[in-house]
N, C-alpha and C positions, 0 to 999 in steps of 0.2 A: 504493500500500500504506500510505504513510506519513498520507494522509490518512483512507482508511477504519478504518484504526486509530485517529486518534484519536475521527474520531465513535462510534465503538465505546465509546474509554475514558470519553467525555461521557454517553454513554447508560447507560452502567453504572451513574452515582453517583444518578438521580431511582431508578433499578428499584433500588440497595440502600438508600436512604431509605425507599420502599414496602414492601422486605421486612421492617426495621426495624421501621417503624413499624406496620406490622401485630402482624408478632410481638409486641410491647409490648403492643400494644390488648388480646390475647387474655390474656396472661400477670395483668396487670390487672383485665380482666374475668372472669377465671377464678374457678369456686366456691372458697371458703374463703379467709382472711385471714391473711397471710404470718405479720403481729403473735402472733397469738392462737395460729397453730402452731408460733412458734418459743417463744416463753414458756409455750407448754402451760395457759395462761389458758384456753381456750373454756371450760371447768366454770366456774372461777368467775367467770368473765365475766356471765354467765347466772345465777348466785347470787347475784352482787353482792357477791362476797366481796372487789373491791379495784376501788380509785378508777377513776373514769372518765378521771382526771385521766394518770395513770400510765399507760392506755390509748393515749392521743390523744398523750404523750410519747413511745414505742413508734413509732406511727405516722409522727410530726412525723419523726424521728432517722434514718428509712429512707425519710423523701420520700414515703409515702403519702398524706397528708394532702393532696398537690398533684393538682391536674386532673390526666388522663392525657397530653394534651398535654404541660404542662409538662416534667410527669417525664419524657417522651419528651426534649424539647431539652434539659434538663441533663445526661441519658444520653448525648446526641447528642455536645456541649459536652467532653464529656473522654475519648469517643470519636474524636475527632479528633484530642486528643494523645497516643492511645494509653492511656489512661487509663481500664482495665477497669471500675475500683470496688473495692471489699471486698467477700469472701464475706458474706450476712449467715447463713450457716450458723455460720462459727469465726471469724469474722473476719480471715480472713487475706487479702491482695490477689490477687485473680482471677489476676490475671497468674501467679503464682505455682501457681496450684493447675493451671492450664492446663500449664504448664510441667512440672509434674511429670508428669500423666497424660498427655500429647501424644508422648513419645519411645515410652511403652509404646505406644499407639495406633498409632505410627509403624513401629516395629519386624513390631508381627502384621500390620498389614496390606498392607507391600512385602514383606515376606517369601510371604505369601499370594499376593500377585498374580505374584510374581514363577512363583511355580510352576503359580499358573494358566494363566498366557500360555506358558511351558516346553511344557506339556503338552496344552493346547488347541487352541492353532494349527497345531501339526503334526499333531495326530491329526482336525484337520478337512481338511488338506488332504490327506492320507492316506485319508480317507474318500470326499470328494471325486473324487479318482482313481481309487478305485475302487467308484462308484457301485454299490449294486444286489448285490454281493459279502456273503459270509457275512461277512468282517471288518467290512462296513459295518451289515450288519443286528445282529451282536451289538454293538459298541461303542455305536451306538443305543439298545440295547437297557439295555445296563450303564448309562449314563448318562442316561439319563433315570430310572431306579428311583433313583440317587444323588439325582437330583434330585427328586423326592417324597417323600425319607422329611425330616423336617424336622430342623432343625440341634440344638434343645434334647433332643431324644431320642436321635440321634446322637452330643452331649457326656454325657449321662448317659450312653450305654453304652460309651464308650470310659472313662469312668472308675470306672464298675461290674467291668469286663474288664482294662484295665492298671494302674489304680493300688490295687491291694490288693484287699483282703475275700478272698473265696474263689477268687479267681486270680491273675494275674499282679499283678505289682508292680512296674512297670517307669517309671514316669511319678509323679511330686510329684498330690498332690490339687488342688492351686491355689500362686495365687500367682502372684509373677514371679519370682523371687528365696528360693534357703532362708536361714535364717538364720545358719549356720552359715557362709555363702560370704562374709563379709567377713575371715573371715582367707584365702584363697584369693587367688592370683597372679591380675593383669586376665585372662589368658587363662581361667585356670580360673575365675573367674567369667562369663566370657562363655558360656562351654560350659554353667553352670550356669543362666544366662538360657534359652538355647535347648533345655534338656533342658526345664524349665515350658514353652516355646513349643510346644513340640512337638503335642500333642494340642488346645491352639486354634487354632494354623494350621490343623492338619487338620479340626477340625470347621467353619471359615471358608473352607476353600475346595474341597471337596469338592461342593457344588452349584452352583456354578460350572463346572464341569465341560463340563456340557450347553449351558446358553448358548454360552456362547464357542466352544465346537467346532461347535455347529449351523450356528453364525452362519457361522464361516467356512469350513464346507462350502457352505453358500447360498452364498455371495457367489462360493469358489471353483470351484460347479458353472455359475454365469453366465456367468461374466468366460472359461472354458475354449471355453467357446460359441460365443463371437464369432469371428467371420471372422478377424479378424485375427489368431491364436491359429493357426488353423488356414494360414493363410499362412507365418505362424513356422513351421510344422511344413514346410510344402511347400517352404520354401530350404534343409533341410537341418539347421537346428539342433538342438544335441540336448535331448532331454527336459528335464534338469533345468535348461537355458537358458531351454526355452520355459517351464515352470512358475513358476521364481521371478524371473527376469528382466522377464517381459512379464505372466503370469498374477496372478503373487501382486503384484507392487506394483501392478494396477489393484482388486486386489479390496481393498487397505486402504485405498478411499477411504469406504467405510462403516464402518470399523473403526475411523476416524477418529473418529464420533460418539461411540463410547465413551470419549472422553479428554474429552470436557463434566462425565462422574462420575466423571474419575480419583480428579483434586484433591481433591474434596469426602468422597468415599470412602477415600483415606487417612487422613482427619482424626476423619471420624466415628466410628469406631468402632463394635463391634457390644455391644448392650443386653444379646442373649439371652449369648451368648459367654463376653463380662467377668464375667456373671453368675453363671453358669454354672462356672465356671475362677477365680472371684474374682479377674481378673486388673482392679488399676486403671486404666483406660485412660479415652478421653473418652468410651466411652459409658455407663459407671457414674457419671461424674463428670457427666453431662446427665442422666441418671434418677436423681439423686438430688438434682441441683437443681430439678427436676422437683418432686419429692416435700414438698420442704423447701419450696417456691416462694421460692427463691436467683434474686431477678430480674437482678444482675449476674452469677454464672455464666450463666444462661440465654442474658441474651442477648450474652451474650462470643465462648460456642458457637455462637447460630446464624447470629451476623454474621461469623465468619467462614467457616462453610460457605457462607453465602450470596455472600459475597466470592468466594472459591476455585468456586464455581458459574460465577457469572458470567466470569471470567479463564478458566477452563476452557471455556465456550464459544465465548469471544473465540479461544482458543488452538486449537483443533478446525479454526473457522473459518479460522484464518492455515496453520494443517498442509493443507488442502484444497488451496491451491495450489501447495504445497511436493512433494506428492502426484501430484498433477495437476498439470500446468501448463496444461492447458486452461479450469480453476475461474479467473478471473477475479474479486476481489473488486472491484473499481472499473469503473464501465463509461466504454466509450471517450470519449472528445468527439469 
């Protein structure tokens, strides 16, 4: 084990160099020039209405002026000690802007999974059991229409519906936080966190639904199948022995592959969502360094979902035999 982990960990560092240094090429190569849409120059750039000198200054002061290479390895260079950069949006240190939008990121989306996995897994192996049943054809049915209508039209009409106008008024229009809640006791700010949470967990994990229940109906209509399942039954065990005892821990060796996008999937955050709910999280904080072409938020973000990818697959792979003890990561000599 000790050994296949670490060729794991050796292999990891050329494939996050590669995703790295990709990422850079394109942000680089990408249309428009950081310079000119952060000073809002392109007009008179094009007019000639100020120095070329002041231009190529712009440039020099954010490392553009260097090959892409280059600016790759000096990116590299203080990535190594942790050493984000500076927004060139406000100037403030990366590290800092991460920090702030990463707990909200944190919060919607274990909260979200957490009620997905609640509510998924039992009701696929509920469905499971009873293959073929009106309770399996409707919750089928319910859940996959969840699943096609799309998230951004879903957060408008729960906020169309709960938060004011012509109906209810039950839910804040956005935010994470009122303003009023810094004189409020921790607990009662906490409650006033989760009262905003409320209608983006639910628009986040409401299509999730379908996946994860489907999946672990398949898995749990196989794994019920097998002979030995049926042997478990014939020495007398009872039902919910043989279900979650022998059934369901063989059916989470595919259930496993889903922990490769845990990691990365907490971090990320959702674009439409944040959007949507104004809630500042990392993925308002990625599309708007996006927009700005913020090459140290950029690539702050995507090195370390790409980190947390990787460590999430290494991790999947090490649960396999923890799972299984038939999975074998090392082979015999």
């Amino acid at each position: 084990m000790s050994k296949y982990i670490l060729k794991r960990v050796l292999l990891i560092i050329p494939t996050f160099i590669g995703i790295s240094l990709i990422t850079y090429m394109m942000i680089r190569l990408a249309p428009g020039d950081y310079t000119t849409l952060r000073a809002g120059l392109q007009g008179e750039l094009k007019a000639g209405a100020i120095g070329k000198e002041i231009y190529e200054q712009e440039r020099k002061l954010y490392g553009l002026d260097r090959p892409i290479i280059v600016g790759y390895f000096d990116w590299f260079k203080k990535l190594v000690v942790l050493d984000f950069g500076v927004s060139r949006k406000d100037g403030r240190p990366v590290s800092g802007r991460i920090a702030e939008a990463l707990p909200i990121t944190l919060a919607l989306n274990i909260i979200s999974m957490i009620i997905m996995y609640i509510i998924s897994i039992p009701m696929g192996i509920v469905s499971a059991l009873k293959k073929d049943t009106a309770f399996d054809r409707i919750t089928s049915l319910a859940l996959f229409i969840l699943y096609s209508l799309p998230s951004f039209w879903i957060g408008l009409l729960l906020l169309l519906f709960l938060s004011g106008g012509e109906f209810l008024n039950l839910f804040p229009l956005g935010g994470i936080v009122s303003d009023w809640a810094e004189n409020l006791p921790f607990f009662g700010r906490v409650l006033n966190v989760a009262w905003h949470l409320v209608l983006p967990v639910a628009t986040l994990t409401y299509g999730s639904f379908a996946f994860l229940s489907r999946y672990t109906r398949a898995n749990m209509l196989e794994v019920i199948n097998q002979q030995y399942i049926t042997t478990a039954r014939a020495k007398g065990l009872t039902e919910k022995r043989v279900i979650f005892v022998h059934a369901f821990k063989n059916s989470l060796v595919p259930l496993v592959t889903l922990m490769a996008t845990l990691l990365p999937g907490l971090l990320g955050g959702s674009v439409i969502v944040e959007s949507i709910f104004s809630v500042p999280g990392m993925g308002m904080l990625a599309f708007e360094a996006i927009l700005a072409r913020d090459i140290p938020v950029i690539m702050a973000i995507t090195s370390i979902s790409a980190a947390l990818t990787l460590m999430g697959i290494l991790l999947a792979d090490i649960l396999y035999s923890i799972v299984d003890p038939r999975i074998r990561l090392e082979a015999k000599v």
